[in-house]
C-alpha positions as YAML, in Angstrom:
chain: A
units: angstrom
residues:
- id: 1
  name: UNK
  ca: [-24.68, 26.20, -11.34]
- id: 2
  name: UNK
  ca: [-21.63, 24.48, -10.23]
- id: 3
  name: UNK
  ca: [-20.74, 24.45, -5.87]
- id: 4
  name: UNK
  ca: [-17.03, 24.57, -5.03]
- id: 5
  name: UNK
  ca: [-15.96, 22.38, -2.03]
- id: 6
  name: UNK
  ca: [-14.04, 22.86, 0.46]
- id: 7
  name: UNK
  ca: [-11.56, 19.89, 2.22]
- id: 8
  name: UNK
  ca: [-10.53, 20.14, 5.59]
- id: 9
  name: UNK
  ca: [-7.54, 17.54, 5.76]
- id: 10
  name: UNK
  ca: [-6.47, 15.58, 8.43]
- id: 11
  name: UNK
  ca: [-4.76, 11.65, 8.83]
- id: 12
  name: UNK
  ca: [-7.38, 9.91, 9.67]
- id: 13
  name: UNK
  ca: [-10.84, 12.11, 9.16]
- id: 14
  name: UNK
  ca: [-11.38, 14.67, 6.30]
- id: 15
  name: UNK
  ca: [-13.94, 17.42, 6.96]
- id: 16
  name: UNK
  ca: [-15.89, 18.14, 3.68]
- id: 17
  name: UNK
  ca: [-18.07, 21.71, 3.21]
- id: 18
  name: UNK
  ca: [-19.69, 22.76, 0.16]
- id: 19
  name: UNK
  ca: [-21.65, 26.13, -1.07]
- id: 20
  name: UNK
  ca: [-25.59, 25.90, -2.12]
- id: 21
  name: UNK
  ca: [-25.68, 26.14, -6.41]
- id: 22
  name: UNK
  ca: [-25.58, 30.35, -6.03]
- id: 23
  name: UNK
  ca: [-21.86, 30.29, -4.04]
- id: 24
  name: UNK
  ca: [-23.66, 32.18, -1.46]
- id: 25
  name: UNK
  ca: [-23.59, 29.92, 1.56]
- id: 26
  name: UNK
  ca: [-21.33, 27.47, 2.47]
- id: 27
  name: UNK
  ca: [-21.91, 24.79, 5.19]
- id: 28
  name: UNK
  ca: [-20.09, 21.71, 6.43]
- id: 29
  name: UNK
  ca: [-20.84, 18.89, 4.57]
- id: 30
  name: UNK
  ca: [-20.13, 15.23, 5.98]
- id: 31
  name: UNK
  ca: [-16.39, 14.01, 7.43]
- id: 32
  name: UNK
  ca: [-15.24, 11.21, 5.72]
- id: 33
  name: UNK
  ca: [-12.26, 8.29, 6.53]
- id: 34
  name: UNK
  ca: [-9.30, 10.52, 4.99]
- id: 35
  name: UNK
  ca: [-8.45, 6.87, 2.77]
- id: 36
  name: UNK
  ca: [-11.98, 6.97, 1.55]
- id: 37
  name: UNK
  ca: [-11.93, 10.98, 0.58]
- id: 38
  name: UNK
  ca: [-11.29, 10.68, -3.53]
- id: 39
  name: UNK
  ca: [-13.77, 8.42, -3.53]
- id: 40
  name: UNK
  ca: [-16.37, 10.03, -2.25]
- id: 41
  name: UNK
  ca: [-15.19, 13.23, -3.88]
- id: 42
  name: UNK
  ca: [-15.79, 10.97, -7.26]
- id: 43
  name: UNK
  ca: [-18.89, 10.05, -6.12]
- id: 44
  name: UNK
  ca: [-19.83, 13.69, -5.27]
- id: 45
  name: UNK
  ca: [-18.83, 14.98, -8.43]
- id: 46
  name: UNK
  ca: [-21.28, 12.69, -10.36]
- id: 47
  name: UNK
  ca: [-24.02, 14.06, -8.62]
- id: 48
  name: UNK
  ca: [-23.22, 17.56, -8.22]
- id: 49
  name: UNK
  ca: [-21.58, 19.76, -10.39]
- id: 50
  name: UNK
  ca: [-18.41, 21.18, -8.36]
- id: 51
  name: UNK
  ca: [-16.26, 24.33, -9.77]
- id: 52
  name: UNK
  ca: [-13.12, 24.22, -7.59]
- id: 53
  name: UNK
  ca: [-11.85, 22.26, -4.84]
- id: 54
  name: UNK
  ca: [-10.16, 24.61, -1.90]
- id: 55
  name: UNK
  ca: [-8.05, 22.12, 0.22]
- id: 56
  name: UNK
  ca: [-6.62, 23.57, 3.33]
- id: 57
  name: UNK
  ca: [-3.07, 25.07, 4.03]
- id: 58
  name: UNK
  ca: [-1.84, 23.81, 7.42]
- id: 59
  name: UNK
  ca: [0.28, 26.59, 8.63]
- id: 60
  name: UNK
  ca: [1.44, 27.09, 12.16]
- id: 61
  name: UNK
  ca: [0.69, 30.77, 13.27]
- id: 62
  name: UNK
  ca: [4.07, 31.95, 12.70]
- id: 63
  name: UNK
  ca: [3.44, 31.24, 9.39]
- id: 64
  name: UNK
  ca: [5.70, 28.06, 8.75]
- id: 65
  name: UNK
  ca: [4.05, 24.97, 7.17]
- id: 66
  name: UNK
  ca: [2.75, 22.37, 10.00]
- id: 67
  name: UNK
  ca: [3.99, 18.97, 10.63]
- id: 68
  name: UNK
  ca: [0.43, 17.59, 8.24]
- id: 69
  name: UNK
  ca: [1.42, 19.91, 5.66]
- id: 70
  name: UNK
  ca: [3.42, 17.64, 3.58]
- id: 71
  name: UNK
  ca: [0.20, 15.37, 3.43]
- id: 72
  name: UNK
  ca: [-2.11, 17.53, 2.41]
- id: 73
  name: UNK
  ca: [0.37, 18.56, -0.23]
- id: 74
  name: UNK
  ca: [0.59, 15.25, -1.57]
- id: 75
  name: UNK
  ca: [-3.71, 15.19, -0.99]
- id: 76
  name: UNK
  ca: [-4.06, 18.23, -3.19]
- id: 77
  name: UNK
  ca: [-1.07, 16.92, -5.50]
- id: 78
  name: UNK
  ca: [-3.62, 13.22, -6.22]
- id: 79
  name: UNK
  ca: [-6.71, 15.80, -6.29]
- id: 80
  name: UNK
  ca: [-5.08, 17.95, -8.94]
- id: 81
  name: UNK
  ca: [-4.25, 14.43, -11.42]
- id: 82
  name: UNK
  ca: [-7.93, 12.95, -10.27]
- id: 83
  name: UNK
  ca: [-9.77, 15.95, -11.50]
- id: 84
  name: UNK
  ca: [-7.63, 17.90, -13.96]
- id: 85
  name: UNK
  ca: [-10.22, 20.40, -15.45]
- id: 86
  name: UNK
  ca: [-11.36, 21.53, -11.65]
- id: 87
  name: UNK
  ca: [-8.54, 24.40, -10.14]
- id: 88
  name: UNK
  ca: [-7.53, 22.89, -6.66]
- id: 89
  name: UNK
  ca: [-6.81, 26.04, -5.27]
- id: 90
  name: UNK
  ca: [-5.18, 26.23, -0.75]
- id: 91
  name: UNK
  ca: [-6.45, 28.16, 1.59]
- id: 92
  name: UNK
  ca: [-4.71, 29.12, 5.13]
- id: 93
  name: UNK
  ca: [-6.74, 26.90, 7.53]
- id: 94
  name: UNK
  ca: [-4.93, 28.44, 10.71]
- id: 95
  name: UNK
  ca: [-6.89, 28.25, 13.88]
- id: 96
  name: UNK
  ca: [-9.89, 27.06, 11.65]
- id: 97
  name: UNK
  ca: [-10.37, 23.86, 14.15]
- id: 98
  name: UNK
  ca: [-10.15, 25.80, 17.32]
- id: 99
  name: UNK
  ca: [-12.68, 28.30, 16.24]
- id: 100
  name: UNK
  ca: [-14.78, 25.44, 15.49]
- id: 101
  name: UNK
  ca: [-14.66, 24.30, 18.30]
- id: 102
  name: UNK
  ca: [-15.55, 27.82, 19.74]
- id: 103
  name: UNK
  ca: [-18.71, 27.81, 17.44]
- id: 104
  name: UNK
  ca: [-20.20, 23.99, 18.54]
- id: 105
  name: UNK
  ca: [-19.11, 25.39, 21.99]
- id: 106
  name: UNK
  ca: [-21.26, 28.61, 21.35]
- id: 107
  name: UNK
  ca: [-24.22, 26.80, 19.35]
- id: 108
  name: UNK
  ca: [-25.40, 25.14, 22.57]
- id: 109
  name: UNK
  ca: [-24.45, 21.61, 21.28]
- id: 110
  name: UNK
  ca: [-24.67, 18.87, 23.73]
- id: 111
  name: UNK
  ca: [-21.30, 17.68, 25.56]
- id: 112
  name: UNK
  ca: [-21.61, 14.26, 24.29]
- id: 113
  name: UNK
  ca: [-22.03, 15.65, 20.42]
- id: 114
  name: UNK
  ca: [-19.45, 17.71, 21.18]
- id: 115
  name: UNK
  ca: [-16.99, 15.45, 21.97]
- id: 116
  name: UNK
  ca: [-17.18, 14.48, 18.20]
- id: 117
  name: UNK
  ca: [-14.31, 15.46, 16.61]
- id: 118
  name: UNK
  ca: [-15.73, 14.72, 13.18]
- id: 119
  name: UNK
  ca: [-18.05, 17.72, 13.90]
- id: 120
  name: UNK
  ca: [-15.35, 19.54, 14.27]
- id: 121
  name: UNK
  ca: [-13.70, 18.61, 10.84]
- id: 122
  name: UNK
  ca: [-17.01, 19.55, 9.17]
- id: 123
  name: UNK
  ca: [-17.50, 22.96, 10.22]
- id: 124
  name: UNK
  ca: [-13.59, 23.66, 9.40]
- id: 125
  name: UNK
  ca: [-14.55, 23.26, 6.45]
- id: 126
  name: UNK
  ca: [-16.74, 25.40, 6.56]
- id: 127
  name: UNK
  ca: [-14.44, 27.91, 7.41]
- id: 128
  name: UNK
  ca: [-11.98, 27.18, 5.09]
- id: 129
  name: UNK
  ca: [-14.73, 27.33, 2.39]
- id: 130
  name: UNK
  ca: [-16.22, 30.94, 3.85]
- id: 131
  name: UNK
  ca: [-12.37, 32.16, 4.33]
- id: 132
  name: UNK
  ca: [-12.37, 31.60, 0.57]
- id: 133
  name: UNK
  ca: [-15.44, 32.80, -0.49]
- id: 134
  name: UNK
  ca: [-14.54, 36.18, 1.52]
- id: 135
  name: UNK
  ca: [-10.84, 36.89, 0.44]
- id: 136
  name: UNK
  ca: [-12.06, 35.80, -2.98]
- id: 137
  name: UNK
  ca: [-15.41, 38.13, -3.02]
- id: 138
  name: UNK
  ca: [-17.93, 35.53, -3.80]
...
């Protein structure tokens, strides 16, 4: 059964979260160097069979795009060519990080491993991915 992944987008870290096989839970992933993402998205999609990509929609809360959106445009624009038979589908990723940051806050995590903002990136992801899987009924 095939996962779909989830891409939280950012210039210089990219927070990646999949679902287990079923599409029943989805957890953060790794964070990878944002110039070394397709890559290991290639790499990942050798290994594991993946249905759909859902890359985040920067959006500030007013609604209008954010100053990263353009990037992540042109991200989902190279992921669309580099895996045409997969849908790349956006999701609104508004306040995603910050409630991250309210759950590793919450979870009882360390300061020090707090302080890592690739943490942060993963479980976006994660949110992204469960946003998804919610206003999609998986």
């Amino acid at each position: 059964m095939a996962r779909i992944l989830a891409i939280d987008f950012g210039l210089k870290r990219t927070g990646i979260a999949v679902t287990d096989p079923l599409k029943i839970i989805a957890s953060g992933l790794t964070t990878v160097p944002t110039a070394e993402t397709l890559d290991f998205l290639k790499r990942y999609c050798l290994e594991e069979e993946v249905e759909c990509f859902v890359v985040g929609l920067p959006l500030h809360p007013d609604g209008n795009p954010a100053q990263i959106a353009p990037q992540a445009d042109a991200f989902a624009a190279q992921l669309r060519k580099l895996f045409p038979e997969k849908p790349v589908v956006r999701q609104d990723e508004r306040y995603t990080s910050n409630d991250a940051t309210r759950i590793i806050l919450a979870s009882g995590v360390k300061k020090q491993k707090r302080r890592d903002k690739a943490l942060v990136d993963k479980v976006a992801a994660a949110l992204i991915l469960e946003q998804y899987m919610q206003t999609n009924h998986w």
